[in-house]
C-alpha positions as CSV (number, residue, x, y, z in Angstrom):
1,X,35.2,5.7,32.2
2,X,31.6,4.6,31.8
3,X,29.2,6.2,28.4
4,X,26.5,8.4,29.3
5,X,23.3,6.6,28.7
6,X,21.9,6.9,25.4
7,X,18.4,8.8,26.1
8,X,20.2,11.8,27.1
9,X,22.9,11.9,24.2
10,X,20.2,11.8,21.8
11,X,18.4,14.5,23.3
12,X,22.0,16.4,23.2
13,X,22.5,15.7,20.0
14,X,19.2,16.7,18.6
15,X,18.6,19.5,20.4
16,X,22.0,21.7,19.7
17,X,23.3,23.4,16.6
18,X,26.2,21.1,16.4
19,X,23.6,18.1,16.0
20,X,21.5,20.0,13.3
21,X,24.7,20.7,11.1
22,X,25.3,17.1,11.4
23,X,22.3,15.7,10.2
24,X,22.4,19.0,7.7
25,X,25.5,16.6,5.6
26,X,24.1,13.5,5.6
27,X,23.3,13.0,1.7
28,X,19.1,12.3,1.8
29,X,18.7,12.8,5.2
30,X,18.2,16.7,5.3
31,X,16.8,17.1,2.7
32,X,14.5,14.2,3.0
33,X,11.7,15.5,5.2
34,X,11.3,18.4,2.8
35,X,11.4,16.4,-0.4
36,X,8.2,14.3,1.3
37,X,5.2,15.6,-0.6
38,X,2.4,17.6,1.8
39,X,-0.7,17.8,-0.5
40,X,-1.0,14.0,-1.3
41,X,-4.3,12.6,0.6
42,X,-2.7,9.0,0.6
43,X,-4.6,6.0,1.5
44,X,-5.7,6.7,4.7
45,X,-6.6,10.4,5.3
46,X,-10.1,11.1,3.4
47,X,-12.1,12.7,6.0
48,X,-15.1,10.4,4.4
49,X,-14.3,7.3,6.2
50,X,-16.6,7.1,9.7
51,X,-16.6,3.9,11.9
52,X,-20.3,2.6,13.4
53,X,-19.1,1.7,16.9
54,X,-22.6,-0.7,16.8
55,X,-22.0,-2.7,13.9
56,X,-17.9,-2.5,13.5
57,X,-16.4,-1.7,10.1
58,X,-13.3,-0.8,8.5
59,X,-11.0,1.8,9.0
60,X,-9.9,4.2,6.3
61,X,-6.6,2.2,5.5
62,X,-8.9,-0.9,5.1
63,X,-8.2,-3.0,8.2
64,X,-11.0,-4.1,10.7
65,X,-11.9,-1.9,13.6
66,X,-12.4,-3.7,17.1
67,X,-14.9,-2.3,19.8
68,X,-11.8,-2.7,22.5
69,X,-8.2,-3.8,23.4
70,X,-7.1,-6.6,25.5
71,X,-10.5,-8.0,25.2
72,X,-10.4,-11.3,23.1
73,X,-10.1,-9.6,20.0
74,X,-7.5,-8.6,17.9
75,X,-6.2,-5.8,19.2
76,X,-3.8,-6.3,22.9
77,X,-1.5,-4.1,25.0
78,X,2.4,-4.9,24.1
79,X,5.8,-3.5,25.3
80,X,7.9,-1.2,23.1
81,X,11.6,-2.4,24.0
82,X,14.0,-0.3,24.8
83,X,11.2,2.5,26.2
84,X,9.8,1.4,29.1
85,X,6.2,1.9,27.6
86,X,3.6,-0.6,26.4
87,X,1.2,0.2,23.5
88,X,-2.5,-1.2,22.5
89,X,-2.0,-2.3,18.5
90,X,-3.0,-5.0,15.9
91,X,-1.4,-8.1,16.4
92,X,1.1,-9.6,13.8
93,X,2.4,-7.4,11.1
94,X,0.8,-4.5,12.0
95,X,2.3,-4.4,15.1
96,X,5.9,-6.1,14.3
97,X,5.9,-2.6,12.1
98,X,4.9,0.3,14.5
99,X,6.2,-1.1,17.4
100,X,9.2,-1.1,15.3
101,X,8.9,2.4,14.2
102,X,8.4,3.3,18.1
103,X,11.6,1.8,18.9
104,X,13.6,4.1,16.3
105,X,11.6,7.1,17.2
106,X,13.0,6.9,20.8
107,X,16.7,5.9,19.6
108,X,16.6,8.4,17.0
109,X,14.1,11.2,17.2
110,X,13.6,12.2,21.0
111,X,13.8,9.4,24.1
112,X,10.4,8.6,24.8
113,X,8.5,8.1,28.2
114,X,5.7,5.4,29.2
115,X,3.0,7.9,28.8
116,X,4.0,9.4,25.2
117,X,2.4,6.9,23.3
118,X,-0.8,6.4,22.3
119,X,-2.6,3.7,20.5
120,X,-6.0,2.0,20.2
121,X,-8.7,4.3,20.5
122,X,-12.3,3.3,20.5
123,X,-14.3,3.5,17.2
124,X,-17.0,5.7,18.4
125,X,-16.5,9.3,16.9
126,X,-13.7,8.6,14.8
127,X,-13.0,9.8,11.2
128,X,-10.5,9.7,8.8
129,X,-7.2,8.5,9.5
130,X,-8.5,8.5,12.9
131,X,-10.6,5.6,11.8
132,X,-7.2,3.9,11.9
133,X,-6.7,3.9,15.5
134,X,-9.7,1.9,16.1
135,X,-8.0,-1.1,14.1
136,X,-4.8,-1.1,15.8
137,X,-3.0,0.1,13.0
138,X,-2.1,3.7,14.2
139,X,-0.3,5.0,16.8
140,X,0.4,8.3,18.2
141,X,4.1,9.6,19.0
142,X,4.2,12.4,21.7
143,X,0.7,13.7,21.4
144,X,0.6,16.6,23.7
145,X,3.6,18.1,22.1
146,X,2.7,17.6,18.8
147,X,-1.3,18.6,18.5
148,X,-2.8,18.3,15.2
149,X,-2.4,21.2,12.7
150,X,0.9,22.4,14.8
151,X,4.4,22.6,13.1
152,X,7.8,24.0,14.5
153,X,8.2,21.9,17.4
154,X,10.5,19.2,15.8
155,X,13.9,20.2,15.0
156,X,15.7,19.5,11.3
157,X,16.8,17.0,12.7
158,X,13.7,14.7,13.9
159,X,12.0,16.0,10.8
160,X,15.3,14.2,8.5
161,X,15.6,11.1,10.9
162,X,11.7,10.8,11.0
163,X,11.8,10.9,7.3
164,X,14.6,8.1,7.1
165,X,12.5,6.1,9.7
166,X,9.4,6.2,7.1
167,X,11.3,6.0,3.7
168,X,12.9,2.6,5.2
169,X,9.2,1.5,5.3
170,X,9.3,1.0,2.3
171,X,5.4,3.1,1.7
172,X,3.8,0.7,4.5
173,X,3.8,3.3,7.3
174,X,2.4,6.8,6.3
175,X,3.7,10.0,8.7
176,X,1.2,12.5,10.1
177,X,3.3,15.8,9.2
178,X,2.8,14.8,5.4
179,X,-1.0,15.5,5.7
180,X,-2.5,19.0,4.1
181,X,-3.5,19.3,8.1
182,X,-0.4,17.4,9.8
183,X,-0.5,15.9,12.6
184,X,3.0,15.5,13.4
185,X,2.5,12.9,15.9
186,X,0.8,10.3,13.9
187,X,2.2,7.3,12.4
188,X,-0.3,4.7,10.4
189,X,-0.3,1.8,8.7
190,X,-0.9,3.0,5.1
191,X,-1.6,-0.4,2.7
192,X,-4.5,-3.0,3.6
193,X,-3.8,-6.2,4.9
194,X,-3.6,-7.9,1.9
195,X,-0.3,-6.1,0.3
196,X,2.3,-8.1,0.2
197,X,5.0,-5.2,1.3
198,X,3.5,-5.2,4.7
199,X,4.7,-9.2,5.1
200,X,7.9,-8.4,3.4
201,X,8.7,-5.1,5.8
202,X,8.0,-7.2,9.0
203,X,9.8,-10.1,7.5
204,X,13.0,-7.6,7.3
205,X,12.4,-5.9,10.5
206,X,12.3,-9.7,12.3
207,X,15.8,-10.4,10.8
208,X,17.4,-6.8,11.4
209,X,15.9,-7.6,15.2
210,X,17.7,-11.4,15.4
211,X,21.5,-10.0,13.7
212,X,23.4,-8.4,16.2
213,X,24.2,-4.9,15.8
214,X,21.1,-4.2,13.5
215,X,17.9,-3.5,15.3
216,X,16.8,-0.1,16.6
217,X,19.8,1.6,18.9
218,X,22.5,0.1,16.4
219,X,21.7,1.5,13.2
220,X,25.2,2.9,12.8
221,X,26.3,-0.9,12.3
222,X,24.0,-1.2,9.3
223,X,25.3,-2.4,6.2
């Protein structure tokens, strides 16, 4: 007899009580989204930091902004595996990690579709950790459903495996629902380019990707 495929067990899985009370007796996972402080600014989420679309800049977790994608600079249109969506990020680490982070969102939160991701946006107008979309380093997860400043639509569930998602990122990548005004769907980049954990994460994610039974979809064979 053939499996069901694994988009629509997930969903299944998340979205009944039976895969609530699971998640509920995992040691660290339940209780992990709530144990994530809410009133910490972080790096990357002072409403000061404004990008000049004219002159370029920097975007509030200190990487350069770019004035487009897929135009010569540093910033091109990828596929997520495993989705069947493509997303506009930073080239190299930046986007070995959120591509990454995609891939067990969909495995482990809610199966995604092509149009539920958002990347790159264009500097002009942006502020704060929105500043970070404009370098790439930023991505959106499921926008519509998760508007900024609106809570309740995740189950315990996401909320714990989102939360296991980000704690195995070691501080690089910086969730949205954490903010004093969450934005549930955000993910960012959350250290400059210069700190040596950002080499180190992608480093790990490269090899979890190469081992069989290791990179997103298979985390039940970790060690």
């Amino acid at each position: 007899m053939s499996l069901p495929s694994p988009a629509p067990t997930r969903r299944v899985l998340l979205r009944t009580a039976t895969g609530i009370a699971v998640a509920a007796t995992v040691p660290g996972l339940a209780t992990a989204a709530a144990a994530t402080p809410t009133d910490v600014p972080g790096l990357a989420e002072s409403p000061a930091s404004r990008v000049d679309p004219r002159t370029g800049g920097t975007s509030a977790n200190g990487w350069p902004t770019e004035k487009g994608a897929d135009i010569g600079g540093a910033v091109w249109t990828r596929p997520v595996p495993g989705t069947g969506a493509s997303v506009a990020l930073r080239l190299g680490l930046a986007s070995t990690v959120l591509v990454h982070v995609i891939s067990r969102y969909h495995y482990e939160v809610e199966a995604l579709e092509p149009d539920d991701i958002q990347g790159f946006q264009a500097p002009r107008g942006l502020t704060g950790y929105r500043t970070n979309y404009a370098s790439g380093t930023a991505v959106a997860i499921r926008p519509g459903a998760l508007p900024p400043g609106a809570t309740g639509a995740l189950f315990p569930a996401q909320r714990a495996a989102i939360a296991d998602i980000v704690a195995d990122c070691a501080g690089v990548v910086r969730w949205g629902g954490t903010f004093r005004t969450p934005y549930e769907a955000h993910f960012q980049i959350d250290v400059p380019p210069s700190d040596d954990r950002l080499a180190r994460l992608a480093d790990r994610i490269g090899r979890r990707t190469l081992a069989l039974g290791q990179g997103p979809g298979t985390l039940a064979l970790r060690g």
